[in-house]
C-alpha positions in Angstrom: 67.1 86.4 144.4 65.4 89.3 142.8 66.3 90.0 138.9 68.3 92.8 138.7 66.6 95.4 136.3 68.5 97.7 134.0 67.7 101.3 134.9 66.5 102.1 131.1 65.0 99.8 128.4 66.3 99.3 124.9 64.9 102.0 122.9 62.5 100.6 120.2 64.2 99.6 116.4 61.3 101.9 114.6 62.1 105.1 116.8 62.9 108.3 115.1 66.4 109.7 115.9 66.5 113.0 114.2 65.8 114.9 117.9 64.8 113.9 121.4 61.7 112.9 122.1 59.4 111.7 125.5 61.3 112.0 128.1 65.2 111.7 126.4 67.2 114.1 128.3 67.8 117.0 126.0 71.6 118.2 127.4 74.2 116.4 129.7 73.4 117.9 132.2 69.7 117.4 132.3 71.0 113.7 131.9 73.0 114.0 134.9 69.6 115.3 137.5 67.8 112.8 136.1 70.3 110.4 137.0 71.0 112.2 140.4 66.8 112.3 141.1 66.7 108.5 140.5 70.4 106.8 142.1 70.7 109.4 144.7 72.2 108.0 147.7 73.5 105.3 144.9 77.6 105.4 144.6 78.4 107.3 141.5 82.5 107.7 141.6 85.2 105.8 143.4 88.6 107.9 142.7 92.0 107.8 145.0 93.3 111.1 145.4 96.9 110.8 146.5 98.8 108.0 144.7 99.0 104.9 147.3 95.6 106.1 149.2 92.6 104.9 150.1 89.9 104.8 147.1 87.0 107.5 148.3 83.5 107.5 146.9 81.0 110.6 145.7 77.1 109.6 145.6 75.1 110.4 143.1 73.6 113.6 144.9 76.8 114.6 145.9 78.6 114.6 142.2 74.9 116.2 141.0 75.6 119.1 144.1 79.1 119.1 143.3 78.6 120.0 138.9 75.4 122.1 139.8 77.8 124.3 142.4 80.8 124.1 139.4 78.1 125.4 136.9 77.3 128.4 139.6 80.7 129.0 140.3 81.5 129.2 136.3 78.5 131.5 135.4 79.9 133.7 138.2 83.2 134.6 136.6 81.7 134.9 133.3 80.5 131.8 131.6 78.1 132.0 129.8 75.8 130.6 127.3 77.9 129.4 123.8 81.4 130.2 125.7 84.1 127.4 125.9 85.3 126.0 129.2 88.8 124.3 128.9 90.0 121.6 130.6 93.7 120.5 130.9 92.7 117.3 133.2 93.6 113.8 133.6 89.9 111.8 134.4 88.9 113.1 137.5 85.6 113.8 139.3 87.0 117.6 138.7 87.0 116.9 135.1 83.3 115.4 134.9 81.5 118.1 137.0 83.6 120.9 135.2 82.1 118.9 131.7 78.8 118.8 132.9 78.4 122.5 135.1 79.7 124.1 131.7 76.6 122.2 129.9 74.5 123.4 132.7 75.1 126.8 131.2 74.6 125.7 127.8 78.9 126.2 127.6 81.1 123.8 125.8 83.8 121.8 127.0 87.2 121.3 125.1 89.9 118.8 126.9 93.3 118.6 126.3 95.5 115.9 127.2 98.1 116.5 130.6 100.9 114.9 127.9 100.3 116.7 125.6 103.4 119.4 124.0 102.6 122.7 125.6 102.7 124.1 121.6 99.7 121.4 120.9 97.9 123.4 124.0 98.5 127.4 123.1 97.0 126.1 119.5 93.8 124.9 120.8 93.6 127.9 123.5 93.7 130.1 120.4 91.2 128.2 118.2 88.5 127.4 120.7 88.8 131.1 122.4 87.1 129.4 125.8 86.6 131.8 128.6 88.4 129.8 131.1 90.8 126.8 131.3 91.0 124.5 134.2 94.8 122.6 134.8 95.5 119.6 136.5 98.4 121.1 138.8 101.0 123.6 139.5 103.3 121.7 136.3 100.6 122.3 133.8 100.2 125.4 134.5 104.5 126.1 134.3 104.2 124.4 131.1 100.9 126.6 130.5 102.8 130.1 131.0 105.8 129.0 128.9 103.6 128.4 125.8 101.0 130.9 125.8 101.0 134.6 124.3 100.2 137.2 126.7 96.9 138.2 124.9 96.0 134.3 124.3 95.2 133.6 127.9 91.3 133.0 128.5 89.4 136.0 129.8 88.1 134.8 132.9 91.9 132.8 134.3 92.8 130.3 135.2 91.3 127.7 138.0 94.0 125.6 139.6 93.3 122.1 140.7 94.9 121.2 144.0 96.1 122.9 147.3 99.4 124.3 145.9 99.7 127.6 144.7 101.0 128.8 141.1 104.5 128.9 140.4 105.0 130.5 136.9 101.8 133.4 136.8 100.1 134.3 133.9 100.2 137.6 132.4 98.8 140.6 134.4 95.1 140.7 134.8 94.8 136.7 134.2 93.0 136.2 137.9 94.4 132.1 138.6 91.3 130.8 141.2 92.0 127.9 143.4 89.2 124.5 142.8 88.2 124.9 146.2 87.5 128.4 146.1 85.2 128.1 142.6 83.3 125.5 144.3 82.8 127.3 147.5 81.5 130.7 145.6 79.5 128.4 143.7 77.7 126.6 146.3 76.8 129.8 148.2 75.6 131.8 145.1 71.9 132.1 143.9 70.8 129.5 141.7 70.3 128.9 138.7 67.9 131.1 136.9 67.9 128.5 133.8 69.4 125.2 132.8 70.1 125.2 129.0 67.6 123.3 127.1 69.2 123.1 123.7 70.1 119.4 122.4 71.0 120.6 119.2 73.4 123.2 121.1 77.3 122.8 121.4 78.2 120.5 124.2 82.0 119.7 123.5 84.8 120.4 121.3 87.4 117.8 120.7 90.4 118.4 118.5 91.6 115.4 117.0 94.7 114.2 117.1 96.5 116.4 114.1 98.8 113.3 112.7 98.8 115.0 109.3 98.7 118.9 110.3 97.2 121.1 113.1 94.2 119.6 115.3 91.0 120.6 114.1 88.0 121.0 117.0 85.0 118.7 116.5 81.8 120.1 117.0 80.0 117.9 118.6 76.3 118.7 119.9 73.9 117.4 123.2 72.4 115.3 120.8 75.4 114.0 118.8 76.7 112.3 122.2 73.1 111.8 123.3 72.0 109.8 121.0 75.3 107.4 121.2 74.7 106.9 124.5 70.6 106.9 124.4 70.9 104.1 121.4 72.8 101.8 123.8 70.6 101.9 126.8 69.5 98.3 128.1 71.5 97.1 125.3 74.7 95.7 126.9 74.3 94.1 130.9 74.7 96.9 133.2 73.2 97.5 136.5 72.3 100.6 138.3 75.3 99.9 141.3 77.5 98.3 138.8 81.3 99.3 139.1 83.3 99.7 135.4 87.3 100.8 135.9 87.2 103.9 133.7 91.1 104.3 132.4 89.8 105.5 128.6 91.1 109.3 128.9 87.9 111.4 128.8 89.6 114.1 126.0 89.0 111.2 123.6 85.1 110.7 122.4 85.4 106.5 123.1 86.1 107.5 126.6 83.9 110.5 127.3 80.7 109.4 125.8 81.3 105.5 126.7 83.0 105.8 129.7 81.8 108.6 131.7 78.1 109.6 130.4 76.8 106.1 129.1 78.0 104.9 133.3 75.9 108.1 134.1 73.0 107.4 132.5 72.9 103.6 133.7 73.2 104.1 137.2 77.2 103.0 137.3 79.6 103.2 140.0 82.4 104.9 138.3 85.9 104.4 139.8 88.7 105.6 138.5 92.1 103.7 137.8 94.7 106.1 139.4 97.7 104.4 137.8 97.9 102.7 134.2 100.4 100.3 134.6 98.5 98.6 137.4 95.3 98.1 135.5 94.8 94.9 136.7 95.8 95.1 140.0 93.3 98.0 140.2 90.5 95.8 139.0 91.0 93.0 141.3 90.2 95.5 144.0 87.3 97.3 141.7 86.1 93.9 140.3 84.6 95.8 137.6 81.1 94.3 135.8 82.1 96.3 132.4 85.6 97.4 131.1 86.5 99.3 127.9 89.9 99.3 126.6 92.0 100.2 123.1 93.7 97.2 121.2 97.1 97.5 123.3 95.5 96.7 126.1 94.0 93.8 125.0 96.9 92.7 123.3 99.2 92.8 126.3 96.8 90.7 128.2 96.4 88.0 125.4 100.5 88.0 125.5 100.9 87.8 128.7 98.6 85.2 129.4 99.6 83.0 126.7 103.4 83.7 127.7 102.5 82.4 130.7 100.4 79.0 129.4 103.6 78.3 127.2 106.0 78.3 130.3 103.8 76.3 132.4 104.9 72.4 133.0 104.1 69.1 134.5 100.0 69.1 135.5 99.7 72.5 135.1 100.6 72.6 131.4 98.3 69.4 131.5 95.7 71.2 132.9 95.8 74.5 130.2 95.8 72.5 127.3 92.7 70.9 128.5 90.8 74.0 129.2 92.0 75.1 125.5 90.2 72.2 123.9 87.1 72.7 126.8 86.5 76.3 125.6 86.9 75.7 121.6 84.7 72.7 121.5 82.3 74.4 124.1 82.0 77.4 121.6 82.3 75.7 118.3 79.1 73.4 119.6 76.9 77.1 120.7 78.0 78.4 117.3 78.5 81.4 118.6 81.3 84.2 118.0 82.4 86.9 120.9 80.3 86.0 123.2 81.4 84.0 126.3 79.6 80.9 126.1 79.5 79.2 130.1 80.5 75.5 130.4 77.9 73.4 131.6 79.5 69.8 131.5 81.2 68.3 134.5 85.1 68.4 133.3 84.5 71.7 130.9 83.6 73.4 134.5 86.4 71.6 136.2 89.3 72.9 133.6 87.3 76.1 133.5 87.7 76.9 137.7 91.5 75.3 137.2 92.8 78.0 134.8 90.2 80.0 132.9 88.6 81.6 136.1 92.1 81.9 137.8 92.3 84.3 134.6 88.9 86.3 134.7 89.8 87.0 138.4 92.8 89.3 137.6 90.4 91.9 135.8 88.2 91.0 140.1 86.1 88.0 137.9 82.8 90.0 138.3 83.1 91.0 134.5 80.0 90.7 131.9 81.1 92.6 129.0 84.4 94.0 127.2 84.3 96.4 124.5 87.4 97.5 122.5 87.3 100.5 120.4 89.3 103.3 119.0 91.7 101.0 116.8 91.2 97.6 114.8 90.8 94.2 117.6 92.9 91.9 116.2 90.7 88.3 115.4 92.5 86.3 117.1 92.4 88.2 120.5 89.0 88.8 120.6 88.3 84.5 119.9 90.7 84.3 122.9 89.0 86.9 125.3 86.1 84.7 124.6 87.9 81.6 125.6 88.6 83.0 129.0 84.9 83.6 129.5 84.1 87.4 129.0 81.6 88.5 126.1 84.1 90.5 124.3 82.6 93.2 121.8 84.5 95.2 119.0 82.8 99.1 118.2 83.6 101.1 115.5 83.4 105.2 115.1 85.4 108.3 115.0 85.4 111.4 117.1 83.2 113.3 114.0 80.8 110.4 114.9 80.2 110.9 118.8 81.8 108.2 118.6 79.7 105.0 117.9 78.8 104.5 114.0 78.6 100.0 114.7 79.4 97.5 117.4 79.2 93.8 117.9 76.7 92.7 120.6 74.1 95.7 120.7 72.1 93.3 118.5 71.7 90.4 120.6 72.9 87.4 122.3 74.5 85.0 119.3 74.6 88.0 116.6 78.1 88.8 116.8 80.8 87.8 114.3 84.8 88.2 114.0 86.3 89.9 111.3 83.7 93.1 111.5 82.6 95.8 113.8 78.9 94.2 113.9 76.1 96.2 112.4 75.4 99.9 112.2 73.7 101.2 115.7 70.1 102.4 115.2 69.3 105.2 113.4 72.6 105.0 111.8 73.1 104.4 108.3 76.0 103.4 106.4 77.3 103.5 103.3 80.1 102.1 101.2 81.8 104.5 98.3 83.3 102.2 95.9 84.5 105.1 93.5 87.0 106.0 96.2 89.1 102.8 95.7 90.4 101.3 92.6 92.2 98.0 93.8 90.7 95.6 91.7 91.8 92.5 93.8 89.0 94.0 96.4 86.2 95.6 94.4 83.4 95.2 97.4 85.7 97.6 99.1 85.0 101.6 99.5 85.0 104.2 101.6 83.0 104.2 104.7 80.4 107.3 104.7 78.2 107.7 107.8 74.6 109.2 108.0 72.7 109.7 111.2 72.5 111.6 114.4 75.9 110.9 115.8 77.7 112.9 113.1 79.3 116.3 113.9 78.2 119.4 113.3 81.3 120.1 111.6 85.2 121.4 112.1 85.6 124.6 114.8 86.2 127.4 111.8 87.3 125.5 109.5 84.3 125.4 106.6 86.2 124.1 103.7 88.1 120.9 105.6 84.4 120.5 107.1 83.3 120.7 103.3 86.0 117.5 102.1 84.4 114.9 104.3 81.1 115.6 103.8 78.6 114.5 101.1 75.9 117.0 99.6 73.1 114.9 101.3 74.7 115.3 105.0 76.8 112.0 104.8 80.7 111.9 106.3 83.3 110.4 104.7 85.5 108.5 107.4 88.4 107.9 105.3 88.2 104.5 106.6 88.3 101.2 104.2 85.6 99.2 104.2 82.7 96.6 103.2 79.1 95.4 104.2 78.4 92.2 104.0 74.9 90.8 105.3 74.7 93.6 107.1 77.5 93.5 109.0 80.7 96.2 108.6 84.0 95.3 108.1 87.0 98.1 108.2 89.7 97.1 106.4 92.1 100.3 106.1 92.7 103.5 105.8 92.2 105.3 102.2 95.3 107.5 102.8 97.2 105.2 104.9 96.6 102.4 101.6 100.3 101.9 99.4 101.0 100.7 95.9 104.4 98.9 95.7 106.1 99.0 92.3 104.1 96.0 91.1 100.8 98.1 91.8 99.4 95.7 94.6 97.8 97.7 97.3 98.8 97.3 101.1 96.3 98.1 103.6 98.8 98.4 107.1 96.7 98.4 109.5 95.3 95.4 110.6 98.7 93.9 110.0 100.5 96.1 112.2 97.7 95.0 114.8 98.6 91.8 114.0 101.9 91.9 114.6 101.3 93.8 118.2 100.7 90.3 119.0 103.7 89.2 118.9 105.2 89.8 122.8 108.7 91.1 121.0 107.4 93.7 119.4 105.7 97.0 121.2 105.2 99.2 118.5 104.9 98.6 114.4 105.1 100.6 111.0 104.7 98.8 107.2 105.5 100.8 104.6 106.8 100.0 101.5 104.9 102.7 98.8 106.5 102.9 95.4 109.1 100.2 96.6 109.1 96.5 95.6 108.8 95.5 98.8 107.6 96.4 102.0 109.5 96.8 105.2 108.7 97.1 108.7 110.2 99.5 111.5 109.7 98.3 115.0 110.3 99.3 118.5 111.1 96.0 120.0 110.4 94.5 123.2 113.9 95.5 124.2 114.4 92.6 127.2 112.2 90.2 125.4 114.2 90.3 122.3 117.6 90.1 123.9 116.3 87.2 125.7 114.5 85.2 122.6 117.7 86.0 120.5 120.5 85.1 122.5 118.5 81.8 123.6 118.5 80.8 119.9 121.7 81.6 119.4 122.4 84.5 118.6 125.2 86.9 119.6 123.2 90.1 120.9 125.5 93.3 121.7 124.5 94.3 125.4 123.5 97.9 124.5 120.4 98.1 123.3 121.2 100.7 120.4 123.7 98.4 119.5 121.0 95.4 119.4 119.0 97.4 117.9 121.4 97.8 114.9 123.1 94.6 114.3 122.3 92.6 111.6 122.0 89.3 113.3 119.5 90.5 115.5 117.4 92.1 112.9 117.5 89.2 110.1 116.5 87.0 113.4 113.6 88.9 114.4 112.5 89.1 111.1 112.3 85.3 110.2 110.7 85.2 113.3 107.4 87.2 112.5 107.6 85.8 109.4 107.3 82.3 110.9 104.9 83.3 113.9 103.1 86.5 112.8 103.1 87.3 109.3 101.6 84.3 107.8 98.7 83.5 105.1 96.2 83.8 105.2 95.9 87.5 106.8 99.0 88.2 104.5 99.1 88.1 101.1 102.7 87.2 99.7 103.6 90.6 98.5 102.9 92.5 102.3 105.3 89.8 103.2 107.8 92.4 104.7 111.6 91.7 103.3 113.6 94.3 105.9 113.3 95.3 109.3 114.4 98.4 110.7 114.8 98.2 114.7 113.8 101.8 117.0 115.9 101.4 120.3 113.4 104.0 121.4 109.4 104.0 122.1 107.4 106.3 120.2 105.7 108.8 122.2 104.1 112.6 122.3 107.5 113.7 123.9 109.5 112.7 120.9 106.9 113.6 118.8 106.3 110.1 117.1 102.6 109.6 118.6 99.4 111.7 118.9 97.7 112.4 122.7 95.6 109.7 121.3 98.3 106.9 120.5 98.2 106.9 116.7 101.7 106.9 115.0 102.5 110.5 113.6 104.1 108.2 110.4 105.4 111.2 108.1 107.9 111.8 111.3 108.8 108.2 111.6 109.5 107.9 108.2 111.5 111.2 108.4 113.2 110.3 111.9 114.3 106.6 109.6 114.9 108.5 106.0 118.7 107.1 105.8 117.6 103.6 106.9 115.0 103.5 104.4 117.0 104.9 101.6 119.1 102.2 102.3 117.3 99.2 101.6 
């Protein structure tokens, strides 16, 4: 059999990163021909249209004809050069061409989330001023005309994505143009007098999530994204007619620039999962050779799996424990961490076809690579992804960083290691600000500042929050805790999200919330504790999990699940619980210990206002939403 050859070669340690150079493509959407000119007839995106339908496919040329006759159609009602195009899309092959036909033009792109509170939409609308905003469907667009000001709405309307026609109309004079009918104008119009050339030009603007305060638009530029996705080239195994399961929502930069243009670039057979809680049932039919994914999902998958090895008995329980001890002694021997290591001996390959490829074939069991972003990868979940036999890899970044600022396994087969993000990519420096932190219990720890070509060009009209996070000498201050060591980066916090208790130990939350995500009662996690002598937790439980757990050891649990959320038994139960299972030394110090628990009987979500578009907790209205339980601890 031939060996497969990656469509582009790592790019050389020594080159300069400052601009393009050779033949880097200098905009998306020279990115995108060049892709189109060399996969062609290649698949490029597998999407199903209508929930329960057949998955359809787009080639290469046809996706390329399809953004080209978007950019035509666009320039024809107005876009132009330095406009806006906005985009009120779930991932779609209407969201990618509209992404890169507005780069065509040398226009930016700003998405919004579908979820997202109509309120959180007019805002942007206002801020970014684009010319035109695309929406999802006719309920977007209700939603749309119930938040917007009459002299808000974009200049050039509205285009509607579907068949059926508007409901609620905007104001008089705001034209609303079917999908279809932009497409068709735009593939019978002239062409293209010019593509836009500029790398250092503004390609998208993403507002972050506003969990503090009012979103504020990224500026990213052709080159900011480019050089993320130029810097991981023929880095990580992937295969011009490779398929990944692209479920990372393209508003958010992890998604957009890893999901969508990094596939691009490579040659990948895109396909879209069409319904989240079916991930895996998606992939068995994908059988992906790459998938990205936050924490949560991750985490599920490691509970559920494990849920399922402690119920098994008899020879099946016989036969998990023996691929356990297979896989630890297999890796502990290579002396390797994160990545899959395959067993060569005769019984390490028999306990690994019993249960560990049973396992790799719910994600289709074609899979080479993981990589988990966008939150902190719990230790222990990436050491069992590895068990099961995929090279699991944790990245680092923010959206003001394109979004890659380090990864595990860009560096190299047996380079990885737990307990960091790996080491900076290339032509990224980074730097570690000890004056911002003053817990002497962890003086190697500072704030993270980033230098290099993935860093923004700074916040949408907004010079003097742009001024705060960066340095005099171009640097940007992630707010993030953390520390180098040998080269490698470790995040260990947040410098705002840190607490002093009464005693003046510091509390860093987050990697102990992610830690107790693990547990499969728990679906959602706060610690807090600042100025108190302790710290507490409030947790939305795993509401049938927990009734279950509790009542089988004992304990009387009221049958409304307000009411179990509230009674004492319940909560001092789950408590000694994670204490025993979850919050335990030597990833908690005594003092994080938490001494109360209060129970949510509700998820936190963007409808009730508790969680971002992006799935960070909004904490000030937690803690608000909790004040009288707090108080009374």
């Amino acid at each position: 059999m031939a060996q497969k050859e990656m469509a582009w070669p790592r790019q050389p340690d020594d080159r300069q990163w400052i601009k393009p150079e050779g033949d880097d493509p200098r905009t998306l959407y020279q990115m995108l021909k060049v892709s189109q000119d060399r996969f062609g007839e290649d698949l490029c995106f597998g999407y199903i249209p209508r929930y329960g339908g057949e998955r359809m496919h787009l080639t290469y040329n046809e996706f390329g004809e399809l953004s080209t006759s978007v950019a035509k159609g666009l320039r024809d009602i107005g876009v132009e050069k330095g406009d806006r195009v906005a985009i009120i899309l779930d991932n779609s092959v209407e969201w990618a061409a509209l992404s890169y036909g507005a780069n065509a033009l040398g226009a930016a792109y700003t998405a919004m989330y579908t979820h997202q509170h109509g309120d959180d939409w007019a805002y942007i609308l206002k801020d970014a001023t684009p010319k035109v905003v695309a929406v999802a469907n006719t309920e977007v667009l209700d939603k749309l005309c119930g938040a917007l000001d009459a002299d808000s709405w974009p200049s050039s309307g509205v285009i509607l994505i579907g068949d059926e026609p508007p409901n609620e109309i905007p104001p008089e004079g705001i034209e609303v143009r079917s999908w279809s009918d932009l497409v068709s104008a735009g593939r019978s119009g002239e062409d293209l007098k010019e593509i836009a050339d500029d790398p250092t030009a503004l390609s998208t603007l993403i507002y972050t999530s506003g969990t503090t305060g009012n979103p504020k638009g990224v500026m990213l530029s052709n080159w900011n994204t480019l050089s993320n996705v130029l810097c991981v080239q023929g880095v990580f195994e992937l295969y011009p007619g490779d398929k990944n399961a692209a479920f990372l929502p393209w508003a958010h930069s992890f998604g957009s620039t890893f999901d969508l243009h990094w596939m691009i670039r490579m040659g990948v057979h895109i396909n879209l999962i069409s319904d989240l809680t079916k991930i895996a049932d998606e992939c068995m039919e994908i059988k992906p050779a790459a998938l990205l994914a936050v924490p949560r999902v991750w985490n599920k998958f490691y509970d559920k799996v494990n849920t399922q090895f402690s119920e098994a008995k008899g020879l099946k329980k016989l036969f998990v424990g023996k691929a356990q001890k297979a896989a630890e002694e297999r890796i502990a021997k290579a002396g390797v961490q994160c990545d899959a290591v395959t067993p060569t001996k005769f019984w390490d390959k028999k306990w690994d076809k019993l249960v560990w490829s049973k396992v790799r074939a719910r994600f289709g069991g074609n899979i080479r690579f993981c990589l988990s972003g966008a939150a902190a990868l719990s230790p222990d979940v990436a050491a069992f992804i590895q068990k099961v036999g995929f090279n699991c890899y944790e990245g680092y970044g923010l959206t003001e960083t394109s979004p890659l600022v380090a990864a595990n396994g860009w560096m190299g087969k047996g380079m990885s290691r737990l307990n960091t993000v790996g080491m900076p990519a290339n032509g990224i420096r980074v730097e570690i600000d000890k004056s911002a932190w003053d817990d002497p219990d962890r003086p190697d720890e500072g704030e993270v500042i980033v230098y290099g070509p993935n860093v923004m060009q700074g916040y949408w009209n907004l010079p003097e929050a742009t001024a705060e996070v960066m340095t005099e000498d171009g640097g940007f201050r992630t707010g993030d805790l953390g520390k180098m060591v040998d080269g490698y980066l470790s995040i260990t916090g947040r410098v705002k999200s840190q607490f002093k208790l009464e005693n003046g130990k510091y509390v860093s939350p987050a990697p102990l919330e992610e830690n107790l995500k693990l547990s499969p009662l728990v679906e959602q996690a706060v610690l807090d504790g600042r100025n108190m002598k302790n710290t507490y937790l409030i947790v939305h439980p795993a509401l049938d999990a927990l009734r279950a757990a509790a009542g089988a050891a004992g304990v009387s649990v009221p049958a409304d699940n307000v009411a179990m959320c509230a009674d004492e038994g319940v909560k001092t139960w789950l408590l000694s619980n994670l204490k025993e299972n979850n919050m335990i030394a030597p990833k908690w110090k005594g003092y994080e210990v938490a001494r109360n628990i209060i129970l949510d009987p509700v998820e936190w979500s963007v409808d009730n206002d508790m969680m971002t578009p992006s799935m960070k907790v909004k904490l000030r209205n937690l803690l608000s939403h909790h004040e009288e339980a707090i108080n009374s601890l």
